[in-house]
PQR file of N, CA, C, O and H, with PARSE charges and radii, in Angstrom:
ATOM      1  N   UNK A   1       7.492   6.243  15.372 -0.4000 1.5000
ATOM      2  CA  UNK A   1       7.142   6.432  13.970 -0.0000 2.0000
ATOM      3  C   UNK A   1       5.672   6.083  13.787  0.5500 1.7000
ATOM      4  O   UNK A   1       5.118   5.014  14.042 -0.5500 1.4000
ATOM      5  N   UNK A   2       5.163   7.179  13.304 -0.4000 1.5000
ATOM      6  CA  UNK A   2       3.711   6.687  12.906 -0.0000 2.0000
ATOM      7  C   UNK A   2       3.259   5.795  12.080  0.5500 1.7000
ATOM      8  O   UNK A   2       4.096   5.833  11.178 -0.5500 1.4000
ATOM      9  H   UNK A   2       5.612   8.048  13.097  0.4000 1.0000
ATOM     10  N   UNK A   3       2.494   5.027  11.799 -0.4000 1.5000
ATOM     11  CA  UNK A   3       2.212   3.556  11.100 -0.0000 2.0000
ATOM     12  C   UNK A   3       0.498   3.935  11.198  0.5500 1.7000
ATOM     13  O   UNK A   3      -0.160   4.172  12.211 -0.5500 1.4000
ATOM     14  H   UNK A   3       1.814   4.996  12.532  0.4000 1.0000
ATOM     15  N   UNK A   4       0.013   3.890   9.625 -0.4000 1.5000
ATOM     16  CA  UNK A   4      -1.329   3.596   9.343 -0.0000 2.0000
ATOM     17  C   UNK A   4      -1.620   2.321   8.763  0.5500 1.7000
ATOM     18  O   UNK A   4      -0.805   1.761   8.030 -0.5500 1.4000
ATOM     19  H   UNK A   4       0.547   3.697   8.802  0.4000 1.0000
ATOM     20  N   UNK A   5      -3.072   1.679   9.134 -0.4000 1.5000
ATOM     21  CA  UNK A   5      -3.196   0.536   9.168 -0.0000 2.0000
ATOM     22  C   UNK A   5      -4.289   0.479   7.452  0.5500 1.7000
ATOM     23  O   UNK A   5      -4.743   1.528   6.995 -0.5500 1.4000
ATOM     24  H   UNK A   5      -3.734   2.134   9.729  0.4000 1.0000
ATOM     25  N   UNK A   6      -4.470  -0.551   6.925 -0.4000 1.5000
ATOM     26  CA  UNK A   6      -5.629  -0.572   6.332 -0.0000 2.0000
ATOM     27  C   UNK A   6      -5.799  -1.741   5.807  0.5500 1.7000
ATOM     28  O   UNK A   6      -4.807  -2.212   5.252 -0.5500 1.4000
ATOM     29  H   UNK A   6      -4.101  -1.403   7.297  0.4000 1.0000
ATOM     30  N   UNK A   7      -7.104  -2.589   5.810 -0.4000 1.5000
ATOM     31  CA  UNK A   7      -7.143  -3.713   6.062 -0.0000 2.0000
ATOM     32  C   UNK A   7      -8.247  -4.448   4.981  0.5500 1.7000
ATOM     33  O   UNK A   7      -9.320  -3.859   4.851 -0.5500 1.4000
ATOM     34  H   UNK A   7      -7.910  -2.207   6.261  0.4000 1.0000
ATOM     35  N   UNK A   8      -8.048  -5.638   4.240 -0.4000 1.5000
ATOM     36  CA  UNK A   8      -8.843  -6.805   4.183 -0.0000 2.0000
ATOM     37  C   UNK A   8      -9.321  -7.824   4.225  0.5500 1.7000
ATOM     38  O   UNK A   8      -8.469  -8.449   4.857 -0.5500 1.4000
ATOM     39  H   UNK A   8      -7.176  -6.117   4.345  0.4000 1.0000
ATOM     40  N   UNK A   9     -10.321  -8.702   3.948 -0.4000 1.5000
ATOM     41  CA  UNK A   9     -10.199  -9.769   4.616 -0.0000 2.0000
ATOM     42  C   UNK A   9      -9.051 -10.762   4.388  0.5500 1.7000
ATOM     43  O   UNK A   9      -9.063 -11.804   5.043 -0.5500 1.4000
ATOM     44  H   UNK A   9     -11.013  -8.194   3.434  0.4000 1.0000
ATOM     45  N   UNK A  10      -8.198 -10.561   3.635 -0.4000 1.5000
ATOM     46  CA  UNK A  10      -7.177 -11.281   3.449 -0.0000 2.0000
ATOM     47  C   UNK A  10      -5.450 -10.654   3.581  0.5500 1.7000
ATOM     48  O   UNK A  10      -4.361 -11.178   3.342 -0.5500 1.4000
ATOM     49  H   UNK A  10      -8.188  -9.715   3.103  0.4000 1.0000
ATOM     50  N   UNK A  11      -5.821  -9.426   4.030 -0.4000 1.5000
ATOM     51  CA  UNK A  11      -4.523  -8.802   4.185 -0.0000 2.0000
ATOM     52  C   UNK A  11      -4.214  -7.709   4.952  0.5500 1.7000
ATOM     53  O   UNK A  11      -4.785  -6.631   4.790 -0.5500 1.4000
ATOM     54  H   UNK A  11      -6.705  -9.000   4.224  0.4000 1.0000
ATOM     55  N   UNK A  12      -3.542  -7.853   5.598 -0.4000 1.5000
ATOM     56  CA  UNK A  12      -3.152  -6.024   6.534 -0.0000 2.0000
ATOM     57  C   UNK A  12      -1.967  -5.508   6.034  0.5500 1.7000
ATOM     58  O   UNK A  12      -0.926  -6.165   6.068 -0.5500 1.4000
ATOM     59  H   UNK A  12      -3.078  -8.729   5.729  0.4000 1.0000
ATOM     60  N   UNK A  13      -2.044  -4.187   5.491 -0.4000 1.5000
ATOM     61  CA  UNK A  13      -1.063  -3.403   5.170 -0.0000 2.0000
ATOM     62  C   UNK A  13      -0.871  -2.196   5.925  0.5500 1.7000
ATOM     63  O   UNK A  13      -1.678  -1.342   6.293 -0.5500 1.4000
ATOM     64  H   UNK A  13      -2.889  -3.653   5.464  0.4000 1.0000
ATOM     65  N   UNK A  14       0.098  -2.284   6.044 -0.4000 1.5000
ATOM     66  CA  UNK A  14       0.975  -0.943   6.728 -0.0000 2.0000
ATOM     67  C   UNK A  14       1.393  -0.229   5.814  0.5500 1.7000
ATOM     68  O   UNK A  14       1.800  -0.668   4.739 -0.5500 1.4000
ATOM     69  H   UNK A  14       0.754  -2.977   5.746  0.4000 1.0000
ATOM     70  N   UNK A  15       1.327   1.304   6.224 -0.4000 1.5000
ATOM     71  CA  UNK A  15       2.269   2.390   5.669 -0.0000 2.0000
ATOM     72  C   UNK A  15       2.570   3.046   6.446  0.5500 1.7000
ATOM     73  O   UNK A  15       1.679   3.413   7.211 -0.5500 1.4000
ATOM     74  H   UNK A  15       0.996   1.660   7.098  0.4000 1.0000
ATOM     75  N   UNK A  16       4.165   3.618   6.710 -0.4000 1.5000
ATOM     76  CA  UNK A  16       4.884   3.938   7.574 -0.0000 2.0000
ATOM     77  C   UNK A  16       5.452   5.277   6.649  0.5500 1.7000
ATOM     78  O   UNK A  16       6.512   5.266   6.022 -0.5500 1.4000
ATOM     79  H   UNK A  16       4.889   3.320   6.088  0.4000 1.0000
ATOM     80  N   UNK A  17       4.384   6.559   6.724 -0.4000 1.5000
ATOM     81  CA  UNK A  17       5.344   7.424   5.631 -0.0000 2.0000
ATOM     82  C   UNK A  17       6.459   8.369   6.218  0.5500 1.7000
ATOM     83  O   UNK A  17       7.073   9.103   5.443 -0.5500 1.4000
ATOM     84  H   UNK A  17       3.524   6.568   7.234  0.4000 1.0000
ATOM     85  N   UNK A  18       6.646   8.370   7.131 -0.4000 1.5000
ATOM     86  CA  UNK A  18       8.446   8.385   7.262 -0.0000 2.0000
ATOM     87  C   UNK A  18       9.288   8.289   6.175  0.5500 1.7000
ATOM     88  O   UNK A  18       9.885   9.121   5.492 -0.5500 1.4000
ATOM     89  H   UNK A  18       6.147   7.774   7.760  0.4000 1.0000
ATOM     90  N   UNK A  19       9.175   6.718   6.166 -0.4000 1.5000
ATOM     91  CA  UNK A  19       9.679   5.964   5.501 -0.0000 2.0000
ATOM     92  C   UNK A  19      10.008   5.871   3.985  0.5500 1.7000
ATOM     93  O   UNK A  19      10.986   5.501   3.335 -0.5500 1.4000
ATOM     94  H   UNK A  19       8.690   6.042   6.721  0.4000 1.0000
ATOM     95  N   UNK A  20       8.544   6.456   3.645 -0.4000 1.5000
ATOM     96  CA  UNK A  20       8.469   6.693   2.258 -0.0000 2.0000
ATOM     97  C   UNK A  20       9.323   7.672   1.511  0.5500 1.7000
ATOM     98  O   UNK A  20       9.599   8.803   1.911 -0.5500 1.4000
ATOM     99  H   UNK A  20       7.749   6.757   4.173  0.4000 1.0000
ATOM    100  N   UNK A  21       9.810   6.992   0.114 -0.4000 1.5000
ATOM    101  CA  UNK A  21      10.771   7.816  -0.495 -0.0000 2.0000
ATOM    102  C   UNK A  21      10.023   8.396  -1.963  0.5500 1.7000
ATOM    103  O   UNK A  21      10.626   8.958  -2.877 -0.5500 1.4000
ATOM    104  H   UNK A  21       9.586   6.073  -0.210  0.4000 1.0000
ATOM    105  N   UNK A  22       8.684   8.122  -1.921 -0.4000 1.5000
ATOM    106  CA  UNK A  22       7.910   8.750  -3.045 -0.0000 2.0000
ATOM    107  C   UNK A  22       8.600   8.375  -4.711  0.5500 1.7000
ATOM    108  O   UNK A  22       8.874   9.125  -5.648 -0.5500 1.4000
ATOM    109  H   UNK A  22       8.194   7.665  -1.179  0.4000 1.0000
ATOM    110  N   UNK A  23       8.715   6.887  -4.547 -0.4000 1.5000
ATOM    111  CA  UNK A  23       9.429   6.370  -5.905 -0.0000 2.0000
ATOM    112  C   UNK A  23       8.206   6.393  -6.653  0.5500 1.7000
ATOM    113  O   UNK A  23       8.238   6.640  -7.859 -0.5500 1.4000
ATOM    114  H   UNK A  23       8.492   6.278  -3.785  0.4000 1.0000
ATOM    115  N   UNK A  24       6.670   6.057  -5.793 -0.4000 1.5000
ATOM    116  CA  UNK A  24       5.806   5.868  -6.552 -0.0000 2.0000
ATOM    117  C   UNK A  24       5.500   4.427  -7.581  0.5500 1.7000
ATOM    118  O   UNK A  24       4.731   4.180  -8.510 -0.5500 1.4000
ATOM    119  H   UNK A  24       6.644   5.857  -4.813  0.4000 1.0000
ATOM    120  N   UNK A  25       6.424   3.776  -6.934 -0.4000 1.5000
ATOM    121  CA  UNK A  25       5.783   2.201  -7.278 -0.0000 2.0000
ATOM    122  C   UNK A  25       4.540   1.405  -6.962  0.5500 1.7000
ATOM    123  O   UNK A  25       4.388   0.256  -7.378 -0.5500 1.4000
ATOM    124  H   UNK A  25       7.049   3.977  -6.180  0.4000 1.0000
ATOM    125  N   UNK A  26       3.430   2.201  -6.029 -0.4000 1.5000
ATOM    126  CA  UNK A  26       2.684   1.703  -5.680 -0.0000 2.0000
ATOM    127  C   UNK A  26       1.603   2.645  -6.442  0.5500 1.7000
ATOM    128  O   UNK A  26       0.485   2.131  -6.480 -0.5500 1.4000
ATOM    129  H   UNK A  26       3.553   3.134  -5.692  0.4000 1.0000
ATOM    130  N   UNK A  27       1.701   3.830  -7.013 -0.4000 1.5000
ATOM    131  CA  UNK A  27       0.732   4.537  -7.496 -0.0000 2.0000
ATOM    132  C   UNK A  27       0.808   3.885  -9.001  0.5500 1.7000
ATOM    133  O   UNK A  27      -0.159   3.408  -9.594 -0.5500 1.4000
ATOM    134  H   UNK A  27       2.609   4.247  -6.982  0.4000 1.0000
ATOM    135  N   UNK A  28       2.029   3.953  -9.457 -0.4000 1.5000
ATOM    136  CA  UNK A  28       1.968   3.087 -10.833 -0.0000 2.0000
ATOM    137  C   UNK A  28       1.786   1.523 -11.250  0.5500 1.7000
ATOM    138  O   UNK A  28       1.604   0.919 -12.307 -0.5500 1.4000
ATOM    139  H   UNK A  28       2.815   4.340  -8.975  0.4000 1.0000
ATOM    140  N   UNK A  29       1.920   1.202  -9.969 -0.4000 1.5000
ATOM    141  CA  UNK A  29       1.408  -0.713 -10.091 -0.0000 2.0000
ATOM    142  C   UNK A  29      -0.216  -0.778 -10.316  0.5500 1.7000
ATOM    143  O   UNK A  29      -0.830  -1.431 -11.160 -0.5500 1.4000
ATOM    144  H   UNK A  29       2.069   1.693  -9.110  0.4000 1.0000
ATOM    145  N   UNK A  30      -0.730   0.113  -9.286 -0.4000 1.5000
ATOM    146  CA  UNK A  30      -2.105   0.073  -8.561 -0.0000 2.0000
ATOM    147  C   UNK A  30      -2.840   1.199  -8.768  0.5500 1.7000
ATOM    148  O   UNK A  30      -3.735   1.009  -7.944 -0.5500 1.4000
ATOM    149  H   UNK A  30      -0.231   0.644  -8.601  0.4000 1.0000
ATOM    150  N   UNK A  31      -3.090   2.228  -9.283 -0.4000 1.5000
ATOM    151  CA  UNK A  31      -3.429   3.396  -9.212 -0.0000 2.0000
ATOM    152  C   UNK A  31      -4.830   3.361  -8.605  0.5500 1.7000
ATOM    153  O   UNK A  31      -5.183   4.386  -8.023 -0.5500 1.4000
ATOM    154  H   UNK A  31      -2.362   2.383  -9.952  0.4000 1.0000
ATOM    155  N   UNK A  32      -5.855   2.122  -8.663 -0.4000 1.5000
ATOM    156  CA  UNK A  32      -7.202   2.033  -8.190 -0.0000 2.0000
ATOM    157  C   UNK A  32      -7.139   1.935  -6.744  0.5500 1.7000
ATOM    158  O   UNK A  32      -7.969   2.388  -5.956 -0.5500 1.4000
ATOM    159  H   UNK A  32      -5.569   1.289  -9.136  0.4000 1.0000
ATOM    160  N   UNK A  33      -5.616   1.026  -6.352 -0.4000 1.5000
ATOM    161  CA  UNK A  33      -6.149   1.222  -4.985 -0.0000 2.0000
ATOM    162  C   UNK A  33      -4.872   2.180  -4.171  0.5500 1.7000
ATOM    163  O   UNK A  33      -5.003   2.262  -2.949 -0.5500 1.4000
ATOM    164  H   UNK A  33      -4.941   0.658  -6.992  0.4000 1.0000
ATOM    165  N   UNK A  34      -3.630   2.912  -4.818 -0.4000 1.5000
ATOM    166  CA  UNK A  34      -2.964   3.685  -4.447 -0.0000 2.0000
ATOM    167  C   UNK A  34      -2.818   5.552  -4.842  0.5500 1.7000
ATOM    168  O   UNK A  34      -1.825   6.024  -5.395 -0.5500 1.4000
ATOM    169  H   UNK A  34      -3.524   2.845  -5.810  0.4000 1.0000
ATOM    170  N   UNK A  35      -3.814   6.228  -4.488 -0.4000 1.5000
ATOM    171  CA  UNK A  35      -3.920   7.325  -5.169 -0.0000 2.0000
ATOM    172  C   UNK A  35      -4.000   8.197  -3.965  0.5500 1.7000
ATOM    173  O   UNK A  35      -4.626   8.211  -2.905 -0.5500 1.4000
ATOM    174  H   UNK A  35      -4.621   5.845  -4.039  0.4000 1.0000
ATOM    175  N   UNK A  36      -2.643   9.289  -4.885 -0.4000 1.5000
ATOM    176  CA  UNK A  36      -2.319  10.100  -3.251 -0.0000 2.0000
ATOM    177  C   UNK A  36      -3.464  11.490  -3.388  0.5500 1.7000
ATOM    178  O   UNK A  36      -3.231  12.546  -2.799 -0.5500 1.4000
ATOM    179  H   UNK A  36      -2.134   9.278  -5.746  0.4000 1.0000
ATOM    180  N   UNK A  37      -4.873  11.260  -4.371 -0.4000 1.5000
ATOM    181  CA  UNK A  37      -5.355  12.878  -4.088 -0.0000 2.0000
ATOM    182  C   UNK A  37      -6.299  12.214  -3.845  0.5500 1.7000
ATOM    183  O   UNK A  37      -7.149  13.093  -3.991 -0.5500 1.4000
ATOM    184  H   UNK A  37      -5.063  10.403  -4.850  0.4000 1.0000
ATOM    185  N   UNK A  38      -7.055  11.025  -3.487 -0.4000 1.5000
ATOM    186  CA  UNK A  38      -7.931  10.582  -2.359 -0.0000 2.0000
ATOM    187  C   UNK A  38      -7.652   9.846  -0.925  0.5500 1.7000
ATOM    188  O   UNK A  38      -6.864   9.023  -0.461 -0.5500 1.4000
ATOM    189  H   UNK A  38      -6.365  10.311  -3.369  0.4000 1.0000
ATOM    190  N   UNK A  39      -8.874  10.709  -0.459 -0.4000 1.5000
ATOM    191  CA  UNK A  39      -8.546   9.889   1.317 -0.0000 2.0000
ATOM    192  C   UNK A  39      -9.761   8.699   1.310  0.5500 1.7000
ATOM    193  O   UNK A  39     -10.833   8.751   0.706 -0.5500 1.4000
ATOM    194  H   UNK A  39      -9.515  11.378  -0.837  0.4000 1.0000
ATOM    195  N   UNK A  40      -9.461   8.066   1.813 -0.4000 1.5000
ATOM    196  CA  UNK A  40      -7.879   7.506   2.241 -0.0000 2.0000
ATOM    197  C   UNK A  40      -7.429   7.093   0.591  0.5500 1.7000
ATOM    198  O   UNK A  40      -7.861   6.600  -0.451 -0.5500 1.4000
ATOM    199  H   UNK A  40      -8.590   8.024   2.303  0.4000 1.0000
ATOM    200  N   UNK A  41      -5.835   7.897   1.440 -0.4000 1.5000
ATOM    201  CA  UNK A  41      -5.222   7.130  -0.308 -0.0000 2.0000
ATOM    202  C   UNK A  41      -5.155   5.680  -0.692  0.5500 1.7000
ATOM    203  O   UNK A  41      -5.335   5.275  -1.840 -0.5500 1.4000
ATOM    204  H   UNK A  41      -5.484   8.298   2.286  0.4000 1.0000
ATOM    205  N   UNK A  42      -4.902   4.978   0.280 -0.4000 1.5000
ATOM    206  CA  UNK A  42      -4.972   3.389   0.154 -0.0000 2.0000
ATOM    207  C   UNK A  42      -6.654   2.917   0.181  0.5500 1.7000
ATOM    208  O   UNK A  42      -7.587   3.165   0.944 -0.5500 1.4000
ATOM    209  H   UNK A  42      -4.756   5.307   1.212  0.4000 1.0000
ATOM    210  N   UNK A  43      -6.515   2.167  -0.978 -0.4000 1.5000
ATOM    211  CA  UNK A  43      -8.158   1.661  -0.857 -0.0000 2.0000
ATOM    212  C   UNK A  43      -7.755   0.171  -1.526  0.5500 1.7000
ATOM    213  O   UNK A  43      -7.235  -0.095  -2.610 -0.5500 1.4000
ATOM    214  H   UNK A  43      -5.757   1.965  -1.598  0.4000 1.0000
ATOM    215  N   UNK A  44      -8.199  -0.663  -0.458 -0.4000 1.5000
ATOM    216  CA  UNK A  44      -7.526  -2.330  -0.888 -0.0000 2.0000
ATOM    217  C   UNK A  44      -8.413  -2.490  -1.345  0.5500 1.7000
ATOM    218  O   UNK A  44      -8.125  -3.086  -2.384 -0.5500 1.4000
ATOM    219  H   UNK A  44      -8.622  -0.447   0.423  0.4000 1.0000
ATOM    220  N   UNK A  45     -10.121  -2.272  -1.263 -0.4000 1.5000
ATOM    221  CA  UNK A  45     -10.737  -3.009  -1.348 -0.0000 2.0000
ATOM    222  C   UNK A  45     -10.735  -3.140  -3.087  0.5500 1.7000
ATOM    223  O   UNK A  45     -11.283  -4.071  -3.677 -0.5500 1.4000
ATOM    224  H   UNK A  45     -10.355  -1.788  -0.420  0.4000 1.0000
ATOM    225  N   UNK A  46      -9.833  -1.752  -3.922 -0.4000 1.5000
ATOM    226  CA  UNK A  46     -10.253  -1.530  -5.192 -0.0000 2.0000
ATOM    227  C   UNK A  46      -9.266  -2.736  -5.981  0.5500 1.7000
ATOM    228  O   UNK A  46      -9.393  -3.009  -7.174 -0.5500 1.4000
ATOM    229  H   UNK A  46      -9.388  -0.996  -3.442  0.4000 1.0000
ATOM    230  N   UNK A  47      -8.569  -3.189  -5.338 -0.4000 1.5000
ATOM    231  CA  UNK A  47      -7.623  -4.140  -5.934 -0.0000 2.0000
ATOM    232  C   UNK A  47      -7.502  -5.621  -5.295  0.5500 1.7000
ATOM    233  O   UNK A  47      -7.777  -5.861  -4.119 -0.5500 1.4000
ATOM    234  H   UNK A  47      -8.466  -2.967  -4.368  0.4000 1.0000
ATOM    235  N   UNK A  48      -7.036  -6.619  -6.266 -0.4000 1.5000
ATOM    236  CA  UNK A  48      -7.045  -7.668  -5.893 -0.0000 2.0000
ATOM    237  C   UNK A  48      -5.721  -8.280  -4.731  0.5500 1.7000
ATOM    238  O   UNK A  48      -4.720  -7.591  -4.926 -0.5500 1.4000
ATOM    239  H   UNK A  48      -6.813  -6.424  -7.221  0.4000 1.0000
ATOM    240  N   UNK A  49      -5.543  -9.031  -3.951 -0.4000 1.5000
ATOM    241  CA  UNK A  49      -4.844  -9.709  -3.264 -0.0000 2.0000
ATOM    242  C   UNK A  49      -3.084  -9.610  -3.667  0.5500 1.7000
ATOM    243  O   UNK A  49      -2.015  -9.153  -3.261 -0.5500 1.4000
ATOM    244  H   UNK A  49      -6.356  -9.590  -3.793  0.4000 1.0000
ATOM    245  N   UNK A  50      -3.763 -10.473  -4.865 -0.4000 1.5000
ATOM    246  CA  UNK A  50      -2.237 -10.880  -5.681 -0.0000 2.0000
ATOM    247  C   UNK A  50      -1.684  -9.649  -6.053  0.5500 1.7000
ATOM    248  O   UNK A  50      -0.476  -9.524  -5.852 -0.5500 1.4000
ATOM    249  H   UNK A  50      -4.631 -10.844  -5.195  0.4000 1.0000
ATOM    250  N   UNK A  51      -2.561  -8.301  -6.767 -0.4000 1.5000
ATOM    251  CA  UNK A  51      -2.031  -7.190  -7.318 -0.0000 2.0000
ATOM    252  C   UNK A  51      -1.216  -6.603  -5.962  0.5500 1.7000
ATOM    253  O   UNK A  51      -0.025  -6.627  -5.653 -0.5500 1.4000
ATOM    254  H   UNK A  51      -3.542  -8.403  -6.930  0.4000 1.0000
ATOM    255  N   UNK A  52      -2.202  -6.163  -5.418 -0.4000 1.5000
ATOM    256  CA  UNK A  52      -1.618  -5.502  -3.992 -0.0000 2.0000
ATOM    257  C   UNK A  52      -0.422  -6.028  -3.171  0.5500 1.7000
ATOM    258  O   UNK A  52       0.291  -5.387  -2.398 -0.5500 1.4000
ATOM    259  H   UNK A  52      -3.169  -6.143  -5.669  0.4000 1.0000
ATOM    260  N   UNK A  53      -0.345  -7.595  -3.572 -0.4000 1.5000
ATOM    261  CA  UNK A  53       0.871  -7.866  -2.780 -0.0000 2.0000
ATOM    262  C   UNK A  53       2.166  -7.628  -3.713  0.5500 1.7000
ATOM    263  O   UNK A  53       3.225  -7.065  -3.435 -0.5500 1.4000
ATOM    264  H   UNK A  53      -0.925  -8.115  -4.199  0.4000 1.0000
ATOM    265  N   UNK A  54       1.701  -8.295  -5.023 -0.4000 1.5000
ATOM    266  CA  UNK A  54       3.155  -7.449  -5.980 -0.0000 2.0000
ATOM    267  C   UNK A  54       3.555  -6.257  -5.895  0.5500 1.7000
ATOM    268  O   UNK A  54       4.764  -6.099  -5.723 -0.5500 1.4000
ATOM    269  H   UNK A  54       0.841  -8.753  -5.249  0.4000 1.0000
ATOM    270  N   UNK A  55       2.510  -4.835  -6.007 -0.4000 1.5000
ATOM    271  CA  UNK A  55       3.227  -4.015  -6.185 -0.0000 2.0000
ATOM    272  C   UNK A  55       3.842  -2.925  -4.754  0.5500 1.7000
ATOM    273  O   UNK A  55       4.359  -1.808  -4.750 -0.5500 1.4000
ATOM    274  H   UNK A  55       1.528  -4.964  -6.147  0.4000 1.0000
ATOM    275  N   UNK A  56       3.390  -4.137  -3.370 -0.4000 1.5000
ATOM    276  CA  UNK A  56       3.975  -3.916  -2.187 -0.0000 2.0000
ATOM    277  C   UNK A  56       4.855  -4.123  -2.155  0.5500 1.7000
ATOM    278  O   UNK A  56       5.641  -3.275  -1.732 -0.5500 1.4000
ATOM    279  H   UNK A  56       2.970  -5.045  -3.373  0.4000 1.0000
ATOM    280  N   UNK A  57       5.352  -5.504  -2.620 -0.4000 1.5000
ATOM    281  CA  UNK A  57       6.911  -6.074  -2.937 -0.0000 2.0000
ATOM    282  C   UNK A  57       7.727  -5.147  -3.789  0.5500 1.7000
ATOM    283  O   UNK A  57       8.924  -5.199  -3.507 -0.5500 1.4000
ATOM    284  H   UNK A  57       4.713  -6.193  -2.963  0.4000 1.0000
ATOM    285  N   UNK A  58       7.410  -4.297  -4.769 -0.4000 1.5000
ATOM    286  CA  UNK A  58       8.280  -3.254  -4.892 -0.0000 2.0000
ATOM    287  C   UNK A  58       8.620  -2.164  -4.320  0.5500 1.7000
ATOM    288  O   UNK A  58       9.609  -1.575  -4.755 -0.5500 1.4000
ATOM    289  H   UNK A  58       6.438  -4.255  -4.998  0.4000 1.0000
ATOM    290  N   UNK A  59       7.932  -1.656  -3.271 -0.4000 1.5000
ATOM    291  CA  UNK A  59       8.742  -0.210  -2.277 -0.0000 2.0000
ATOM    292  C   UNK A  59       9.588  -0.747  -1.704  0.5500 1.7000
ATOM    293  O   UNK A  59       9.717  -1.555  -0.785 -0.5500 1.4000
ATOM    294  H   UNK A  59       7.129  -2.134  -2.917  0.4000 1.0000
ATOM    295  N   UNK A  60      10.588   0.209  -2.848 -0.4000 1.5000
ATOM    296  CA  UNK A  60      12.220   0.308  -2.333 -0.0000 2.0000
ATOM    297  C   UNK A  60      12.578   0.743  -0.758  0.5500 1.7000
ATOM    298  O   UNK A  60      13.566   0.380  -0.118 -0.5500 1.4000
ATOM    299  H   UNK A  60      10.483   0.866  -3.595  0.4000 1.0000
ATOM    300  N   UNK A  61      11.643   1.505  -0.373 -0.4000 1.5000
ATOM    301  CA  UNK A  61      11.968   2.336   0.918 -0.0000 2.0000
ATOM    302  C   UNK A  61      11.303   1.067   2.126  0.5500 1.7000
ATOM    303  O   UNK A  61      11.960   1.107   3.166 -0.5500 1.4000
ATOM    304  H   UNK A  61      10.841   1.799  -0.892  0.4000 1.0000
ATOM    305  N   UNK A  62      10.341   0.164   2.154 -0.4000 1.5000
ATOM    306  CA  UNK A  62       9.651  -0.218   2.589 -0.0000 2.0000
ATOM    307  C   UNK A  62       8.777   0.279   3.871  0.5500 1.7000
ATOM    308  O   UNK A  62       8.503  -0.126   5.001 -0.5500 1.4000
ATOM    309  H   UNK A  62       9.808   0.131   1.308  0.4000 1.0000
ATOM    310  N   UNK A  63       8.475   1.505   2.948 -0.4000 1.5000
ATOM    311  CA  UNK A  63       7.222   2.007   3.679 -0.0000 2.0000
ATOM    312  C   UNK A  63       5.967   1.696   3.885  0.5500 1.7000
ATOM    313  O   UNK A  63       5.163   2.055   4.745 -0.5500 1.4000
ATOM    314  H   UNK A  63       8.698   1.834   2.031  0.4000 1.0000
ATOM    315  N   UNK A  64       5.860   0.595   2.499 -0.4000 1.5000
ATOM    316  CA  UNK A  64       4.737   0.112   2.519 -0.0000 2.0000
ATOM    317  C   UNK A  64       5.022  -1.445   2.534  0.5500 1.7000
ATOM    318  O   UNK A  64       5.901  -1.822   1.759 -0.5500 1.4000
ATOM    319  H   UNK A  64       6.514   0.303   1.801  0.4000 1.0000
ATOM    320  N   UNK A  65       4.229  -2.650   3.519 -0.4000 1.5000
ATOM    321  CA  UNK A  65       4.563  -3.646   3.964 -0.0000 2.0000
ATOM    322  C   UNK A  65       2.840  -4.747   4.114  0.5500 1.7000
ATOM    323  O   UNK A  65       1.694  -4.312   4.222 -0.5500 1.4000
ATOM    324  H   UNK A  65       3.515  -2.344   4.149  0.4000 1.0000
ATOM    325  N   UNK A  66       3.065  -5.444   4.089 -0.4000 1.5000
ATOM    326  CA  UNK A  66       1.904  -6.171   4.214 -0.0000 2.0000
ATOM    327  C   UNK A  66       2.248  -8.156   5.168  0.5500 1.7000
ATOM    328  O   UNK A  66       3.246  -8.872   5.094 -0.5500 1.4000
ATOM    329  H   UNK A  66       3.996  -5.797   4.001  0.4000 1.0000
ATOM    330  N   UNK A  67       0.469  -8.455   6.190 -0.4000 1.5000
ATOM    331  CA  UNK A  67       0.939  -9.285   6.346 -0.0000 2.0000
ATOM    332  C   UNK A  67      -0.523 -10.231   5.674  0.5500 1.7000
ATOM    333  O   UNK A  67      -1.493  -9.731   5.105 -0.5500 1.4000
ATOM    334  H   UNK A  67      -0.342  -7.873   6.250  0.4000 1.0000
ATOM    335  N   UNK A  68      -0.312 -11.517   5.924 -0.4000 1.5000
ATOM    336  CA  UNK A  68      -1.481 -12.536   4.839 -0.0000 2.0000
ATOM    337  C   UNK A  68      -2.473 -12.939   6.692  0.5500 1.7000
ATOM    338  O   UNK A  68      -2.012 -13.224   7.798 -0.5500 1.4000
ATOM    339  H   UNK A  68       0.477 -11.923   6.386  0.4000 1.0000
ATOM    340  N   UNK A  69      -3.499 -12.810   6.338 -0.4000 1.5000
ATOM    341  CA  UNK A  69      -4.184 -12.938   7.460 -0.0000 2.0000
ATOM    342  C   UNK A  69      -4.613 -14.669   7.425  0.5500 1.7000
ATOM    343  O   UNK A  69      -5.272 -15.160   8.341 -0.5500 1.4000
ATOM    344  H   UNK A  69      -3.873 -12.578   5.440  0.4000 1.0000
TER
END
């Protein structure tokens, strides 16, 4: 399964879109740093820590995952 990485200084997130079931909890938590009509769609740097880890904690599918560096 393919796995893209994307990273800051305080966090590595994975997305595994396999996985993904396109509930879109991460475009509506985050839209600054989850937007699927720019590349890269994930952009951490546009969001804060705490945001990014809440609205990771909601994909139902857990396609999207994060670890605390």
């Amino acid at each position: 399964m393919s796995e893209k990485i994307y990273e800051t200084d305080e966090l590595r997130i994975s997305w595994k879109p396999k996985l993904c079931q396109h509930a879109a909890e991460c475009v509506k938590g985050a839209p600054a740093v989850f937007d699927v009509g720019r590349k890269p769609w994930i952009q951490p740097e546009n969001g804060t820590t705490d945001l990014i880890t809440k609205v990771i904690d909601k994909c139902p599918s857990g396609a999207l995952s994060y670890t605390r560096k």
